[in-house]
ROVOKOL-210567 format. One record per residue: z, x, y of N, C-alpha, C, CB in turn. Coordinates in steps of 0.1 Angstrom, whole numbers, padded with zeros to 4 digits. Glycine has a CB too. Layout:
N
atom n.zz:Z&n.xx:X&n.yy:Y&ca.zz:Z&ca.xx:X&ca.yy:Y&c.zz:Z&c.xx:X&c.yy:Y&cb.zz:Z&cb.xx:X&cb.yy:Y
...
END
This chain:
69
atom n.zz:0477&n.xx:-0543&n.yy:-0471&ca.zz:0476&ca.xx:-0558&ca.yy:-0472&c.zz:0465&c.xx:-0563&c.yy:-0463&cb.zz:0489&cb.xx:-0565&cb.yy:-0470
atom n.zz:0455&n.xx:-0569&n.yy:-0466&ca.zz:0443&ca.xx:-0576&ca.yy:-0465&c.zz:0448&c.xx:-0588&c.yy:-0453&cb.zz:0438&cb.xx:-0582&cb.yy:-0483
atom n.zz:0441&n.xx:-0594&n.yy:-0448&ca.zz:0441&ca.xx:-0606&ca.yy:-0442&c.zz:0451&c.xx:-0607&c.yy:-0430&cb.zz:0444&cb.xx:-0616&cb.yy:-0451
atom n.zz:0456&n.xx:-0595&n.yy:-0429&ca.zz:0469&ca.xx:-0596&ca.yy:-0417&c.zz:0461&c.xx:-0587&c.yy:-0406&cb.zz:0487&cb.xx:-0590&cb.yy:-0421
atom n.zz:0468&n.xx:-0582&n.yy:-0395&ca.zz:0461&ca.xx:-0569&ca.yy:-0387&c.zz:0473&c.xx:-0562&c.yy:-0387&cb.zz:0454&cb.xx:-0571&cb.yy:-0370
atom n.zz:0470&n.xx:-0548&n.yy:-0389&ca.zz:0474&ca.xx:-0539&ca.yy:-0387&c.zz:0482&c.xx:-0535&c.yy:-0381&cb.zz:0468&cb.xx:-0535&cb.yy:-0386
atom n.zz:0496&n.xx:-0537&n.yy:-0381&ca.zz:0507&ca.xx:-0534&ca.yy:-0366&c.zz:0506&c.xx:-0527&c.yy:-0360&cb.zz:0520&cb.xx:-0532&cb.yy:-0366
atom n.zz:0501&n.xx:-0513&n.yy:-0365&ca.zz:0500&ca.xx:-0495&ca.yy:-0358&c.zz:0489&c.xx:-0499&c.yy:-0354&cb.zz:0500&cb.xx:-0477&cb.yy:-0369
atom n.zz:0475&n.xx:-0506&n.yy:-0350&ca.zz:0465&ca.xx:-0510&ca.yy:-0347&c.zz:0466&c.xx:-0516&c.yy:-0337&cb.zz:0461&cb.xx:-0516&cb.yy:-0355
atom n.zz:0467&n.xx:-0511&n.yy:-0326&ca.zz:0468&ca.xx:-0523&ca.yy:-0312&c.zz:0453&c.xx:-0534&c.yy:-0313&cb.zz:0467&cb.xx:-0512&cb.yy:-0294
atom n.zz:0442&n.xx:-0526&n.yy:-0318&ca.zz:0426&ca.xx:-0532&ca.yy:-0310&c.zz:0426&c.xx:-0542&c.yy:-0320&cb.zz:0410&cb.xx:-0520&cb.yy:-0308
atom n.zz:0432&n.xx:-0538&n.yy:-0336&ca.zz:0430&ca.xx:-0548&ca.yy:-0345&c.zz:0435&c.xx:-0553&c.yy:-0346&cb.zz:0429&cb.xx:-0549&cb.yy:-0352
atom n.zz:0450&n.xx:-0558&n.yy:-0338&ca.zz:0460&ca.xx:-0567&ca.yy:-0337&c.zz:0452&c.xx:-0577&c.yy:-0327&cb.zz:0474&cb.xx:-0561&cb.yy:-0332
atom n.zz:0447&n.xx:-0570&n.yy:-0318&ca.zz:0442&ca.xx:-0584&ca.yy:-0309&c.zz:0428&c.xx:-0589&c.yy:-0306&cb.zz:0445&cb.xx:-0583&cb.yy:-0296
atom n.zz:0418&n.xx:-0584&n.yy:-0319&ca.zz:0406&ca.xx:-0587&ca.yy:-0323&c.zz:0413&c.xx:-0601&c.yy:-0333&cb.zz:0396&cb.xx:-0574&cb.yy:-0330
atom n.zz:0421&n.xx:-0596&n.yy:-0343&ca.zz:0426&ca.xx:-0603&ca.yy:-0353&c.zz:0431&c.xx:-0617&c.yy:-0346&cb.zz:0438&cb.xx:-0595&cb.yy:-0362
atom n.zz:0435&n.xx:-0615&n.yy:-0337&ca.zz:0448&ca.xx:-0626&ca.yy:-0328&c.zz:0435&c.xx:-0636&c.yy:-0318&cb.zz:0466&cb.xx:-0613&cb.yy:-0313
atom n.zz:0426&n.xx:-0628&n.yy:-0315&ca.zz:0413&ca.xx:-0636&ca.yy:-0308&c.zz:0407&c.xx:-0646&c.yy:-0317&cb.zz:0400&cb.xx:-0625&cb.yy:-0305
atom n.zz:0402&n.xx:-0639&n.yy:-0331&ca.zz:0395&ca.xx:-0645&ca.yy:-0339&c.zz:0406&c.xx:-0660&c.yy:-0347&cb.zz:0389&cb.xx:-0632&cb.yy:-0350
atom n.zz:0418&n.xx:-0657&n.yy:-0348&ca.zz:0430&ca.xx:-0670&ca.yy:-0349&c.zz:0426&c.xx:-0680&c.yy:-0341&cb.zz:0445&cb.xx:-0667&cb.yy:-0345
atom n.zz:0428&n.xx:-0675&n.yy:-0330&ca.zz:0427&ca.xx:-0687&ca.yy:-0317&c.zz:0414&c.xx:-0694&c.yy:-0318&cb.zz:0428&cb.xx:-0681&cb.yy:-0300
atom n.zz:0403&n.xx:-0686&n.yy:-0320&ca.zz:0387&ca.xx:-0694&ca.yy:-0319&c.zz:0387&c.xx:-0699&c.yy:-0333&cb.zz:0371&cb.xx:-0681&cb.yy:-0317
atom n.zz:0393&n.xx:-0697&n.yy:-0345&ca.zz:0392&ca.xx:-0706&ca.yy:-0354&c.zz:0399&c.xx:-0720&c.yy:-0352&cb.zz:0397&cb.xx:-0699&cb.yy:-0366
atom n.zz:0414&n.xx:-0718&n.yy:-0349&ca.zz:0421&ca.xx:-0732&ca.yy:-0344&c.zz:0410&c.xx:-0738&c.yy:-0331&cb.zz:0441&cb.xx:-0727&cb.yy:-0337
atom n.zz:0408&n.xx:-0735&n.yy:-0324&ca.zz:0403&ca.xx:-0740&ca.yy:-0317&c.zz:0393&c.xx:-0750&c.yy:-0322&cb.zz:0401&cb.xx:-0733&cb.yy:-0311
atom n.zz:0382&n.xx:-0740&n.yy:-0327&ca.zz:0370&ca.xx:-0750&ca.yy:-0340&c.zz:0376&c.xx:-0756&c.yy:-0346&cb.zz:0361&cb.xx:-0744&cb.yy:-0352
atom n.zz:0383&n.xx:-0755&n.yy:-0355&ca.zz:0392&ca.xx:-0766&ca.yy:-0363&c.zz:0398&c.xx:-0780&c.yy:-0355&cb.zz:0405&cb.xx:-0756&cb.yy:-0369
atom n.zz:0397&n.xx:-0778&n.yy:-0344&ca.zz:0401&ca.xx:-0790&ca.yy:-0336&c.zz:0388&c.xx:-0798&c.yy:-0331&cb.zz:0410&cb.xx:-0786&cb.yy:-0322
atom n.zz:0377&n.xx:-0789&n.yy:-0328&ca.zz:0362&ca.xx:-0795&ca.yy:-0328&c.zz:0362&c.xx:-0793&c.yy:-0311&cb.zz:0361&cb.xx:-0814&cb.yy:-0336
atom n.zz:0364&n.xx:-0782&n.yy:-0309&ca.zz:0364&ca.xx:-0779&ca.yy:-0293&c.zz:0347&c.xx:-0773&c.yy:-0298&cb.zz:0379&cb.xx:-0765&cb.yy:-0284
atom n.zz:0332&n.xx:-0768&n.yy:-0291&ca.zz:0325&ca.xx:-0765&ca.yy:-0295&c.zz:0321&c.xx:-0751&c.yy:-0293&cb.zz:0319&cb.xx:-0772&cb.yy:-0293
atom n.zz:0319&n.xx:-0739&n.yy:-0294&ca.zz:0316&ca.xx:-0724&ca.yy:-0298&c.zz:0313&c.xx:-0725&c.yy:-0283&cb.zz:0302&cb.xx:-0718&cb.yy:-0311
atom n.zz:0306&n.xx:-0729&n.yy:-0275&ca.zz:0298&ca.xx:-0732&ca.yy:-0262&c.zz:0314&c.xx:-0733&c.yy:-0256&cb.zz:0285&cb.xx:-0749&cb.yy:-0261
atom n.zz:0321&n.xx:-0741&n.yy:-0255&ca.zz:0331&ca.xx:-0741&ca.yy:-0244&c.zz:0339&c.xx:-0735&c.yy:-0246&cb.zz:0337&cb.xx:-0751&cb.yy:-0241
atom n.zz:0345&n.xx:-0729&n.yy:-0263&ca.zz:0350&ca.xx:-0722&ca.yy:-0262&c.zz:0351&c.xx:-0704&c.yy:-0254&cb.zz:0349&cb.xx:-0726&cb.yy:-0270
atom n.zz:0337&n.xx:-0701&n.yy:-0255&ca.zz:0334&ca.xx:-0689&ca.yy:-0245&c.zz:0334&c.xx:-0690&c.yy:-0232&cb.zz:0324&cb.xx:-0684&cb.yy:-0247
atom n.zz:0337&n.xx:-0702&n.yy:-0225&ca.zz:0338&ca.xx:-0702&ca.yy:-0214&c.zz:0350&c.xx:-0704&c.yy:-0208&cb.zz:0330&cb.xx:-0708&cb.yy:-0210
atom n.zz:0362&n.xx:-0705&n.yy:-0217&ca.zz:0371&ca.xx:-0707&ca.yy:-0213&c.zz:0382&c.xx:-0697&c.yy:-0208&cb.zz:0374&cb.xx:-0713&cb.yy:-0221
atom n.zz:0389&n.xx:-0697&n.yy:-0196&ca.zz:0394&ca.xx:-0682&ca.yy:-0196&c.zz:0410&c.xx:-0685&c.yy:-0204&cb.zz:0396&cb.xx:-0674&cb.yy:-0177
atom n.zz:0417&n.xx:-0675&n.yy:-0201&ca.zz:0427&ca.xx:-0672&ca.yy:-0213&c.zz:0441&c.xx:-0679&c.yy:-0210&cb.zz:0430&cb.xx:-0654&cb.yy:-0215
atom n.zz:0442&n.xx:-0686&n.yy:-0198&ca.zz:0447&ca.xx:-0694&ca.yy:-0193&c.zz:0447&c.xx:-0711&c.yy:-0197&cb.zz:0444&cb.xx:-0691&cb.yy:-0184
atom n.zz:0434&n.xx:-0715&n.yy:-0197&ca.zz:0424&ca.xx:-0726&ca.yy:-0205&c.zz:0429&c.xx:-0727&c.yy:-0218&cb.zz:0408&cb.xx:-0720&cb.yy:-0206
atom n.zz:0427&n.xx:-0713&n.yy:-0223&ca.zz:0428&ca.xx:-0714&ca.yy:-0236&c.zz:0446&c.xx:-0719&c.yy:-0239&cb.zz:0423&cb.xx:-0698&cb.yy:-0242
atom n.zz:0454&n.xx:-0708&n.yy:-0235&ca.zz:0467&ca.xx:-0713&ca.yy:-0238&c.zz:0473&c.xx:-0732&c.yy:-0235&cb.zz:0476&cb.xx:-0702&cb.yy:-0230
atom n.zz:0464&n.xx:-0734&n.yy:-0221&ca.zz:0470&ca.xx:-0750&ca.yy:-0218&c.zz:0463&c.xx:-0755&c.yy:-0232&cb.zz:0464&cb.xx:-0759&cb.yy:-0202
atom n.zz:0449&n.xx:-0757&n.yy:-0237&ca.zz:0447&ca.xx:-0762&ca.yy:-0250&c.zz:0457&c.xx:-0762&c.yy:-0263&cb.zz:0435&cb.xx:-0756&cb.yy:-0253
atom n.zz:0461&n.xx:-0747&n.yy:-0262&ca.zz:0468&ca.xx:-0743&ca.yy:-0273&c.zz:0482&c.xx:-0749&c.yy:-0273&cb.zz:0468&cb.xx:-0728&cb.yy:-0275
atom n.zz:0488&n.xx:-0752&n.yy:-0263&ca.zz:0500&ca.xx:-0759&ca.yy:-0256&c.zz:0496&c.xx:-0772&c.yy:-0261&cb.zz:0502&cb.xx:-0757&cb.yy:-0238
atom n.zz:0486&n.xx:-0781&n.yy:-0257&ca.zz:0488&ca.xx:-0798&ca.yy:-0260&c.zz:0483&c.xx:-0800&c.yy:-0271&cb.zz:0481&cb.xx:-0810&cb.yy:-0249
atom n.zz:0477&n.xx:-0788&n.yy:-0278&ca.zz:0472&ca.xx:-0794&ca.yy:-0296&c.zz:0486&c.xx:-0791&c.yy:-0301&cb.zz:0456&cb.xx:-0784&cb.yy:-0307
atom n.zz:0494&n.xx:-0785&n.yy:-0300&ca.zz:0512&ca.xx:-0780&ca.yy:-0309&c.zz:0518&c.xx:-0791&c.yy:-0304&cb.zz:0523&cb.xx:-0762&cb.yy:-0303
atom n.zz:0520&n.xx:-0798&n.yy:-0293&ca.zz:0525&ca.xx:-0810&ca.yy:-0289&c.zz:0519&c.xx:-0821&c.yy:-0294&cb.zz:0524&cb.xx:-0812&cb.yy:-0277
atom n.zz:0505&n.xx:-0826&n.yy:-0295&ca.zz:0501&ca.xx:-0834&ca.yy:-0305&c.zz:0505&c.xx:-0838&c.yy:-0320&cb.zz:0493&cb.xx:-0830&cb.yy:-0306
atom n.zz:0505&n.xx:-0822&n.yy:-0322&ca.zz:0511&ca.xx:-0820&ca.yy:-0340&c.zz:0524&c.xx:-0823&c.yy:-0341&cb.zz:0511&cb.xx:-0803&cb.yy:-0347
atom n.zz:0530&n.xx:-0815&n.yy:-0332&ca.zz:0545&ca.xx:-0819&ca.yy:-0330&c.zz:0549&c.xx:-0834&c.yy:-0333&cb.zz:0549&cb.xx:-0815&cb.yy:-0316
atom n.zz:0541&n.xx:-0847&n.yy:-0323&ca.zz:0544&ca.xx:-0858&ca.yy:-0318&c.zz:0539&c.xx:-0864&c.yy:-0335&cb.zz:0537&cb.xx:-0862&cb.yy:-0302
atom n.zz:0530&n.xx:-0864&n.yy:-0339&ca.zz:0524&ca.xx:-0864&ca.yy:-0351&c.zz:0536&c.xx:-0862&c.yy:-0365&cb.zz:0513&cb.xx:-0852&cb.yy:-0349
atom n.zz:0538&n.xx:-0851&n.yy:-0364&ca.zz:0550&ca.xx:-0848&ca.yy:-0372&c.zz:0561&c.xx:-0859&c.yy:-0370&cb.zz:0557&cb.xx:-0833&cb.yy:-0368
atom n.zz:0567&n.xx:-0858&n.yy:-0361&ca.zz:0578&ca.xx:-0867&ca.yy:-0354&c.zz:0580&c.xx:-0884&c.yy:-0359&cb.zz:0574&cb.xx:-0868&cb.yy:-0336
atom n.zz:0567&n.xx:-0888&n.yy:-0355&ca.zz:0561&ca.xx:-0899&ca.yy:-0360&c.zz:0563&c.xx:-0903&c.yy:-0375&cb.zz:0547&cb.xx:-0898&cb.yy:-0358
atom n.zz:0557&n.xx:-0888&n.yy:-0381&ca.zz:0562&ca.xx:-0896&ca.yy:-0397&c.zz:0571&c.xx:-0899&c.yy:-0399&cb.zz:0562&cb.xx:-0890&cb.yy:-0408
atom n.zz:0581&n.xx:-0882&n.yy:-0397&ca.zz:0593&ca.xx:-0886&ca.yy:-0399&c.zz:0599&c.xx:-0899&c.yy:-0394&cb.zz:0599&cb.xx:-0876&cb.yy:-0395
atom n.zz:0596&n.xx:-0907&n.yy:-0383&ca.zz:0607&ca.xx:-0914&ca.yy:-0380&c.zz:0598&c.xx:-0927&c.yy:-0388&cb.zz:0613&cb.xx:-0915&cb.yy:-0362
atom n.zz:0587&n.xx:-0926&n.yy:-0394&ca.zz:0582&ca.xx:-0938&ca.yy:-0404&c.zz:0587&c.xx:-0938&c.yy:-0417&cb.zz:0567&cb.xx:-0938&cb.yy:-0406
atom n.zz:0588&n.xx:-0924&n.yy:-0423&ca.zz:0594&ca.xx:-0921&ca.yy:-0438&c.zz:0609&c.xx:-0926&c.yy:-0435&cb.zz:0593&cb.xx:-0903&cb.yy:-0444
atom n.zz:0618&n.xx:-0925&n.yy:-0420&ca.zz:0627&ca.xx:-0927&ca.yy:-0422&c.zz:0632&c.xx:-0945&c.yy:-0418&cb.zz:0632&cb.xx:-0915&cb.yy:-0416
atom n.zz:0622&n.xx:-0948&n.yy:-0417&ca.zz:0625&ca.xx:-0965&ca.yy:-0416&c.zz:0624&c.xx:-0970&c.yy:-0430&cb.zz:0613&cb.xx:-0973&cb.yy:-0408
atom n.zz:0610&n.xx:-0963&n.yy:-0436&ca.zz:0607&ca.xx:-0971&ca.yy:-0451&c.zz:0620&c.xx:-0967&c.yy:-0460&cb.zz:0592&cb.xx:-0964&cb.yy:-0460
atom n.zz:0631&n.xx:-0958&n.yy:-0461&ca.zz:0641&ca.xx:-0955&ca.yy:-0465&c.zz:0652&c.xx:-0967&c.yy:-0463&cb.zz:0644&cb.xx:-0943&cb.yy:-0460
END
């Protein structure tokens, strides 16, 4: 199967799992430039307050869909 990494694959589990994170990351509009300078620590606090965002985001609807009800 195509598009996943390889479990028996250690190097292509965590090329695959690199290239996830630098896509989410772009997708948030962090830029290619900071993103390489970030160490892996950096990276997870980003990856920590954008899931909290979404989260609070989510939350929000719900408690708006559940007023308009």
């Amino acid at each position: 199967m195509r598009g996943v990494a390889n479990p028996h694959d250690p190097t292509e589990a965590i090329v695959f799992s690199y290239w996830i994170v630098v896509v989410q990351l772009l997708k948030q509009g962090i830029p290619w430039d900071a993103i390489q300078l970030l160490s892996e620590e950096e990276i997870s606090f980003l990856l920590g307050v954008l899931a909290a965002f979404v989260q609070k985001e989510e939350e929000d609807q719900q408690r708006a869909m559940a007023k308009a009800h």
